[in-house]
RODO-2510 file (C-alpha; in nm, 4 decimals, decimal comma):
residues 317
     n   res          X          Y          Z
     1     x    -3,2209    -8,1833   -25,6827
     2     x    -3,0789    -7,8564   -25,9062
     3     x    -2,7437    -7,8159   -25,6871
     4     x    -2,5608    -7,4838   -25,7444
     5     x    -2,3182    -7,5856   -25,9945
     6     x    -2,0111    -7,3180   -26,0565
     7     x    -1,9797    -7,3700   -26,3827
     8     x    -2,3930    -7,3562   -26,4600
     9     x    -2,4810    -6,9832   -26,4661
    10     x    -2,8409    -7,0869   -26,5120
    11     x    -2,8864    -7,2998   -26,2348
    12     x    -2,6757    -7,0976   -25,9956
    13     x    -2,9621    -6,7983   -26,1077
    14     x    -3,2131    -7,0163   -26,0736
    15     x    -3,1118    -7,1819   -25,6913
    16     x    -3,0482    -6,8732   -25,5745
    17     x    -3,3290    -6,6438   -25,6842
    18     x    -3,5223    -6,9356   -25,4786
    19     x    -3,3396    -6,8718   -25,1927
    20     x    -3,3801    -6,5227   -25,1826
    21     x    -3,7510    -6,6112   -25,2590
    22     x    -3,7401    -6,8145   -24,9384
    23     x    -3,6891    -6,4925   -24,7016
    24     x    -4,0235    -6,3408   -24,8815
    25     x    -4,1952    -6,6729   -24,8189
    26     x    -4,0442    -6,7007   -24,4261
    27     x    -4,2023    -6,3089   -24,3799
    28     x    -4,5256    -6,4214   -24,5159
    29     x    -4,5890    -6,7186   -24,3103
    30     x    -4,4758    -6,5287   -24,0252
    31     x    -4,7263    -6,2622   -24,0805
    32     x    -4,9857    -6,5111   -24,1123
    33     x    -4,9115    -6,6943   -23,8206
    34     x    -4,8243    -7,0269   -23,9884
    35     x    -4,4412    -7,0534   -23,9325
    36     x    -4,4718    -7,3815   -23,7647
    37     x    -4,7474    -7,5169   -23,9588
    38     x    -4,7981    -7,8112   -24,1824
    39     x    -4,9014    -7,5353   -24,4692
    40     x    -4,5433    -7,2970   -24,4179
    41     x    -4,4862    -7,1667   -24,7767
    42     x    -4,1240    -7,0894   -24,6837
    43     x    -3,9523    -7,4549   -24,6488
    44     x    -4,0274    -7,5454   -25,0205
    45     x    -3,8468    -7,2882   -25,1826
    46     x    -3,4864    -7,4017   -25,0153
    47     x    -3,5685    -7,7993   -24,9950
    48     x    -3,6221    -7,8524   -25,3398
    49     x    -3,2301    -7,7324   -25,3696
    50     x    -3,1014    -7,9331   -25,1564
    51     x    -3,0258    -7,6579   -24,8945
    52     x    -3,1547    -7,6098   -24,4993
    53     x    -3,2183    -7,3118   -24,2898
    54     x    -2,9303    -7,2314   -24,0609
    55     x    -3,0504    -6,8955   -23,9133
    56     x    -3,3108    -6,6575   -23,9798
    57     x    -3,1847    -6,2880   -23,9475
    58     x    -3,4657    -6,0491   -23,7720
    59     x    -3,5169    -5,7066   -23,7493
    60     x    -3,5243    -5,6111   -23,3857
    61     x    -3,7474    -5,3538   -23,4031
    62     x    -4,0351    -5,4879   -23,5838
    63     x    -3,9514    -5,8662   -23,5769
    64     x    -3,9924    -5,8824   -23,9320
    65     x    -3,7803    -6,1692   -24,1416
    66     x    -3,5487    -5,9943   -24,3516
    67     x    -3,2890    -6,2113   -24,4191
    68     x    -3,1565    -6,6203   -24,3863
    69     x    -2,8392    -6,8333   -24,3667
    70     x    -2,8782    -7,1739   -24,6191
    71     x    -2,6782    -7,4231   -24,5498
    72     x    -2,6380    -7,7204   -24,7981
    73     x    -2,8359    -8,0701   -24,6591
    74     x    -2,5562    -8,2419   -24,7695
    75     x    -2,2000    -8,1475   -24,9362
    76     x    -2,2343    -8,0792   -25,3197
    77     x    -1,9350    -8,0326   -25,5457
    78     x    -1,8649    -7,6691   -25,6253
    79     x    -2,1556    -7,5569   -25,3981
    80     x    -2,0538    -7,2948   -25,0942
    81     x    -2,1283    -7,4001   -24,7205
    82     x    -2,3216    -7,1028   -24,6183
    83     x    -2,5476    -6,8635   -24,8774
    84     x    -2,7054    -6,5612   -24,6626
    85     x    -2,9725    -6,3727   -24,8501
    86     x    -3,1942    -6,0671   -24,8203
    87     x    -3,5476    -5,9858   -24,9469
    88     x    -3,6320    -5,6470   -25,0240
    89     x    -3,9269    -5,4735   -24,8876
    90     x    -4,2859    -5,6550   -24,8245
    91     x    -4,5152    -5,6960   -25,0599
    92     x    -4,7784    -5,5153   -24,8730
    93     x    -4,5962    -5,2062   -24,8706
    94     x    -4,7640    -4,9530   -25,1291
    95     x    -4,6010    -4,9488   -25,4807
    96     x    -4,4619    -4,6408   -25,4717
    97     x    -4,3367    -4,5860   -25,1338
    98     x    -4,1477    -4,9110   -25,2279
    99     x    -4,0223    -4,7218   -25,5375
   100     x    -3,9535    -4,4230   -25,3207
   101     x    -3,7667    -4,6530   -25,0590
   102     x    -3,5307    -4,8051   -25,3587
   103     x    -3,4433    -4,4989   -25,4669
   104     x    -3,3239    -4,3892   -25,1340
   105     x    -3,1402    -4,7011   -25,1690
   106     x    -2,9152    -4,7410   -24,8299
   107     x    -3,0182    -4,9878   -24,6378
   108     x    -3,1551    -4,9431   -24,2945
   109     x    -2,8554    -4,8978   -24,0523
   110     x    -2,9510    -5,1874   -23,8211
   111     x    -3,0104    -5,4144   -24,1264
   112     x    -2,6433    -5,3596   -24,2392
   113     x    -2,5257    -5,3784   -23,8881
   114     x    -2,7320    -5,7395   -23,8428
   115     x    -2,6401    -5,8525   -24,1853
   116     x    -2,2491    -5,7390   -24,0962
   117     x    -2,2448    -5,9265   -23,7653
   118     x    -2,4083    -6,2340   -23,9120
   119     x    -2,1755    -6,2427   -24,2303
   120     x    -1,8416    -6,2230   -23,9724
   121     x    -1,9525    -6,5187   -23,7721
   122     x    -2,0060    -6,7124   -24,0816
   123     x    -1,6783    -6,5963   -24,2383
   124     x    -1,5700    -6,7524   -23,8301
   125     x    -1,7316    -7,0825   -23,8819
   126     x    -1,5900    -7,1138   -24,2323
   127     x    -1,2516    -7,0892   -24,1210
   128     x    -1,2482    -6,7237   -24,3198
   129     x    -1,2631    -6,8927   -24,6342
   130     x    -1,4606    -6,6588   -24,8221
   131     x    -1,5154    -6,9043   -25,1236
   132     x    -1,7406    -7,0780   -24,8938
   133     x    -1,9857    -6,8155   -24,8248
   134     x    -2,2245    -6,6472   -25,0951
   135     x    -2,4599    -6,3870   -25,0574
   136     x    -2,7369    -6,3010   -25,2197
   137     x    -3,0196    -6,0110   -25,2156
   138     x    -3,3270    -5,8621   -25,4407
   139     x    -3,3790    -5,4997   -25,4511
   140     x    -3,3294    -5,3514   -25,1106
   141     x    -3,2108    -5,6420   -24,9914
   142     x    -2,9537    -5,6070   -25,2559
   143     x    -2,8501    -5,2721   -25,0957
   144     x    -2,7646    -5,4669   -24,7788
   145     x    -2,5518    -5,7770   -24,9533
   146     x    -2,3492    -5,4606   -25,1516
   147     x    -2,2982    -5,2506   -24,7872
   148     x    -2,2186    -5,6125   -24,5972
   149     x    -1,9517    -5,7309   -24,9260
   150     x    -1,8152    -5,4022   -24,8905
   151     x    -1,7426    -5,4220   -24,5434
   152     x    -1,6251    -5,7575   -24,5385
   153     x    -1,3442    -5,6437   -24,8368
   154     x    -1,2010    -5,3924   -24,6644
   155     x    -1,2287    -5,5540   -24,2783
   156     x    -1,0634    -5,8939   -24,3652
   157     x    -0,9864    -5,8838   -24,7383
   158     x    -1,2766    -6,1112   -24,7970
   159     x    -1,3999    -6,1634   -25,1618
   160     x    -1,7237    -6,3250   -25,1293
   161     x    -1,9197    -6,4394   -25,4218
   162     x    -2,2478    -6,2320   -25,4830
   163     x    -2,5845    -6,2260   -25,6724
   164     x    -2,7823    -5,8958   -25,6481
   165     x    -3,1514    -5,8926   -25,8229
   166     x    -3,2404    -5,5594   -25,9245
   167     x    -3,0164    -5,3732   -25,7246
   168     x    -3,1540    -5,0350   -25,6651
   169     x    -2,9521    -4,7333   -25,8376
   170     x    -3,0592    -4,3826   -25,7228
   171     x    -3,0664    -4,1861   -26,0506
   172     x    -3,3278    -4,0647   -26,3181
   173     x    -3,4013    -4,3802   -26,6062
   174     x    -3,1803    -4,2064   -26,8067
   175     x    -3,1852    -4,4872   -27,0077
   176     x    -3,5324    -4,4589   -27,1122
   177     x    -3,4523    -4,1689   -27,3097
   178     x    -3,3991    -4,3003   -27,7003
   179     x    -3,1649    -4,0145   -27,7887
   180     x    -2,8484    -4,1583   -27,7545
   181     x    -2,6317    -3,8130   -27,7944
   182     x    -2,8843    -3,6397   -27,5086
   183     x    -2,7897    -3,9229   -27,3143
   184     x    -2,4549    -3,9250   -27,2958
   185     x    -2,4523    -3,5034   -27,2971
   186     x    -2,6690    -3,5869   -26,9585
   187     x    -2,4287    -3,8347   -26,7998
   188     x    -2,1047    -3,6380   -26,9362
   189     x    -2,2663    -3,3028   -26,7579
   190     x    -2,3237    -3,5259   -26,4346
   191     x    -1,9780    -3,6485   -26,3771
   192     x    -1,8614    -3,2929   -26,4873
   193     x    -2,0562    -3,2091   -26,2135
   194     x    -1,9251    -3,5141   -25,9849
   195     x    -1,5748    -3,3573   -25,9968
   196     x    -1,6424    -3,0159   -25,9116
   197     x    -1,8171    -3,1608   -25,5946
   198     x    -1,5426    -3,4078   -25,5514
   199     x    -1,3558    -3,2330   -25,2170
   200     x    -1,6783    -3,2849   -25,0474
   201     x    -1,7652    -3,6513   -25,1750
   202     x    -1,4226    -3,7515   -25,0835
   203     x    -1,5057    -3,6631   -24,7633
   204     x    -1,7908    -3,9946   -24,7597
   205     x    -1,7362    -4,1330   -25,0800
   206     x    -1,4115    -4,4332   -25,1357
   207     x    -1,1107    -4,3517   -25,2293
   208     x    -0,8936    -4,4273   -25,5411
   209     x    -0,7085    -4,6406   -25,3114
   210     x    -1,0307    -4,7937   -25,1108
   211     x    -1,2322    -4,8226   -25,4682
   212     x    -0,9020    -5,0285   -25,6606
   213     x    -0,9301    -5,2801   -25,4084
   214     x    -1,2932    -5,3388   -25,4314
   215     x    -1,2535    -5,4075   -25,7528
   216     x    -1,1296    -5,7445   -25,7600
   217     x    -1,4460    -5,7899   -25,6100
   218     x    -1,6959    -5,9002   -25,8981
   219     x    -2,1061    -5,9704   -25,8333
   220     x    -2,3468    -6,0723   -26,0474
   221     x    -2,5348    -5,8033   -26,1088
   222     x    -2,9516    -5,9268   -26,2806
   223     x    -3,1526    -5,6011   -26,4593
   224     x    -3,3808    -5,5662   -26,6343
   225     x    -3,3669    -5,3576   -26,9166
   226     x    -3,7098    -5,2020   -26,8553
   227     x    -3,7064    -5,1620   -26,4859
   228     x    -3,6753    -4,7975   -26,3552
   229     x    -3,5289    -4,8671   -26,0305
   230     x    -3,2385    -5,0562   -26,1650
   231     x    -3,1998    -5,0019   -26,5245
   232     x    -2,9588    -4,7574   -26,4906
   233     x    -2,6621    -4,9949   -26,3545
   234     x    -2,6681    -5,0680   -26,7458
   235     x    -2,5915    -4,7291   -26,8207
   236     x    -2,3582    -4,6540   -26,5326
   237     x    -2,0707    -4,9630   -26,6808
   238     x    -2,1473    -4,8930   -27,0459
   239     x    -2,1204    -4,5042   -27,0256
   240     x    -1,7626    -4,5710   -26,8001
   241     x    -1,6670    -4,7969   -27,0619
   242     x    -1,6887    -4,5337   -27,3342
   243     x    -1,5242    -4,2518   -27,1963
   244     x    -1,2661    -4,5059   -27,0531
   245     x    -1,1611    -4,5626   -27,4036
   246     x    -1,1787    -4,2512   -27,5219
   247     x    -0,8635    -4,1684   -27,2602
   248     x    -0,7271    -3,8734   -27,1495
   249     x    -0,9522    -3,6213   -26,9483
   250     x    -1,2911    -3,8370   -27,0177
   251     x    -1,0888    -4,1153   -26,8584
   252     x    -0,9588    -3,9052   -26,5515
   253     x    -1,3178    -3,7535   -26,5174
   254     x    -1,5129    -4,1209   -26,5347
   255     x    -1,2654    -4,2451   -26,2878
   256     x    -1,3664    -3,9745   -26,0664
   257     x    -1,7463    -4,0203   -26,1019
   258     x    -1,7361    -4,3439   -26,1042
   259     x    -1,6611    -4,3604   -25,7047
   260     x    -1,8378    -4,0709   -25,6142
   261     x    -2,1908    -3,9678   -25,6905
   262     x    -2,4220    -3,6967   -25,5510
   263     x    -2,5807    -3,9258   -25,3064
   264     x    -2,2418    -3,9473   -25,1403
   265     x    -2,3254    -3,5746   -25,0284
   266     x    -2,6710    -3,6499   -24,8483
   267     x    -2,6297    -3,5611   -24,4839
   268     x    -2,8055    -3,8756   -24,3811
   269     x    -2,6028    -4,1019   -24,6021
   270     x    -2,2853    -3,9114   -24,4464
   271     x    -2,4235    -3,9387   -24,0656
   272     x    -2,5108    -4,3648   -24,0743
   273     x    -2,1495    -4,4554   -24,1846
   274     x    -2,3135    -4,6759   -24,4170
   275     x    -2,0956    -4,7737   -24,7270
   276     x    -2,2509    -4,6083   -25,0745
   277     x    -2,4358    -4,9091   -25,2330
   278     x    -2,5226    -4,8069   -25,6010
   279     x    -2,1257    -4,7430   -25,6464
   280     x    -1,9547    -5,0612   -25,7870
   281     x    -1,6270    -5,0981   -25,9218
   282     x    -1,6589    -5,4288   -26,1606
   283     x    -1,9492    -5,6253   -26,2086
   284     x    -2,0541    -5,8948   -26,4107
   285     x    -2,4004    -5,7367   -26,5745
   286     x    -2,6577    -5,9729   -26,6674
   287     x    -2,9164    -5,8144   -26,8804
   288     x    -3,2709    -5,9543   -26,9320
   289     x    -3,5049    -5,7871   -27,2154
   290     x    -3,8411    -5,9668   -27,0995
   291     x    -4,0884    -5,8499   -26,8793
   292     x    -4,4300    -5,6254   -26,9366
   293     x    -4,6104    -5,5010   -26,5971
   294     x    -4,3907    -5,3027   -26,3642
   295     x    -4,4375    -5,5770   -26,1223
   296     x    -4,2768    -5,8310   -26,3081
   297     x    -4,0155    -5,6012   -26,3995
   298     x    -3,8549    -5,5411   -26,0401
   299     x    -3,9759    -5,9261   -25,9108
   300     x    -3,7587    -6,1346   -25,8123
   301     x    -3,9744    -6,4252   -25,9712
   302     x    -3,7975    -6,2933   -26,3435
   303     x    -3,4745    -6,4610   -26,2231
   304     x    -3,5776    -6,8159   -26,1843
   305     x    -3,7505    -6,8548   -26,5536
   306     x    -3,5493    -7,0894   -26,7741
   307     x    -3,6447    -6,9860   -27,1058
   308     x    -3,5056    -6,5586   -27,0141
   309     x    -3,3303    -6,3553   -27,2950
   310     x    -3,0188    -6,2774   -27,0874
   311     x    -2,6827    -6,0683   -27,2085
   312     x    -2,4015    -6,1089   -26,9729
   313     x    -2,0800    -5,8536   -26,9921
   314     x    -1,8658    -5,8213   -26,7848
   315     x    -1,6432    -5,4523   -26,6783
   316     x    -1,3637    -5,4011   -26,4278
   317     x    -1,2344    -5,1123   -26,2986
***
């Protein structure tokens, strides 16, 4: 048994990128009819940890699996008592209207409003001690475990520890391009930008006030350095990091930016009350260089290798 161990990164990554893996697995066997069976893909990938399923969380319009309470088999030092995680979208779903779905990012509104419920009865059964619930998610699902942490912060003040695999960021790979000065003359004109629009994004976007206290909330945060959808969460802390130390007006215009964004101003994003899930105060950004085929790039399967290149840093707002 690999138990999630606090103070082991690696296995933590590991564990949970199996978990997650276990809400893919649950949606395939229930497509193919074999839930119950003998032959269920699904139970494998949380056994071997040490963990059970508590509760399967269902979309109630298509039945689909999209998410899963774990709960450990038996106690384990340093371990939580609950882990919820997300998948993203099927694997049957056509590569680029999953690519087009990520970059729209927000997550369904009943997903968040499932996921929300299920994460405050959890938070109930644990007594509200948020130390003993994790959550987890891979691309979309990612989207929901950012919208649900949110929530949770600024509802009950609950910090909950939480893993996001290729989180989706809605923005252009501006990291792709090798010209470091057009870079940051692209992301300096975009959160020029950003503050000229700010009266409306404030209007849908957090505030100063909202954002600070978020920010004691940290996730783990997995890219990869050569996958478009979520690449750019590299950029996004490194770029605030620079003009934060370059002070006066960069700093005032980054801190702006840096809570809104121009997908705060899309009308449907405005109308679902959802919370903006690309947006993160602090994070602590792990950074893997591996990878060749696109798939591999945004899988989820990346994050349980052992032998990975990974560079961790960590920013604060």
């Amino acid at each position: 048994m690999i138990s999630c161990d606090r103070e082991d990164s690696n296995d933590r990554r590991l564990a949970i990128a199996c978990l997650v893996q276990g809400v893919y697995a649950m949606e395939k066997d229930r497509v193919n009819n074999q839930q119950s069976q003998s032959n269920a893909l699904a139970p494998s990938w949380w056994a071997s940890f040490g963990f059970v399923l508590h509760r399967e969380l269902i979309d109630n319009t298509d039945c689909s699996i999209f998410g899963a309470i774990y709960k450990p088999s038996t106690p384990l030092s340093g371990a939580p008592k609950y882990i919820i995680a997300f998948r993203g979208s099927a694997p049957t779903i056509h590569p680029w209207k999953h690519i087009m779905s990520c970059f729209n990012q927000s997550p369904h509104p009943h997903h968040h409003d499932i996921a929300c419920k299920a994460l405050r009865e959890t938070l109930d059964s644990a007594s509200n001690m948020s130390a003993d619930v994790w959550l987890a998610g891979h691309s979309l699902g990612s989207a929901v475990a950012i919208s649900a942490a949110k929530r949770m912060v600024k509802e009950r003040g609950a910090i909950l520890e939480t893993y996001l695999f290729n989180p989706p960021y809605p923005s252009l790979p501006f990291e792709k391009i090798e010209s470091d000065m057009l870079r940051r003359m692209i992301r300096c004109s975009m959160d020029l930008a950003t503050v000229v629009l700010e009266g409306v994004g404030a209007m849908f976007g957090e505030s100063e006030k909202e954002f600070r206290a978020l920010s004691e909330w940290v996730p783990w945060v997995f890219v990869n350095t050569k996958d478009s959808i979520s690449m750019e969460y590299k950029g996004y802390f490194e770029h605030r990091k620079k003009m934060e130390a370059m002070g006066g007006a960069a700093r005032s215009i980054v801190r702006v930016s840096t809570r809104n964004s121009f997908m705060v101003l899309y009308p449907r994003m405005a109308r679902s009350g959802l919370e903006t899930t690309h947006l993160l105060p602090s994070a602590r950004l792990v950074i893997n260089t591996c990878g060749e085929d696109n798939r591999s790039l945004h899988g989820i399967r990346q994050w349980w290798l052992e032998d990975l290149e990974l560079e961790c840093k960590e920013f604060s707002y």
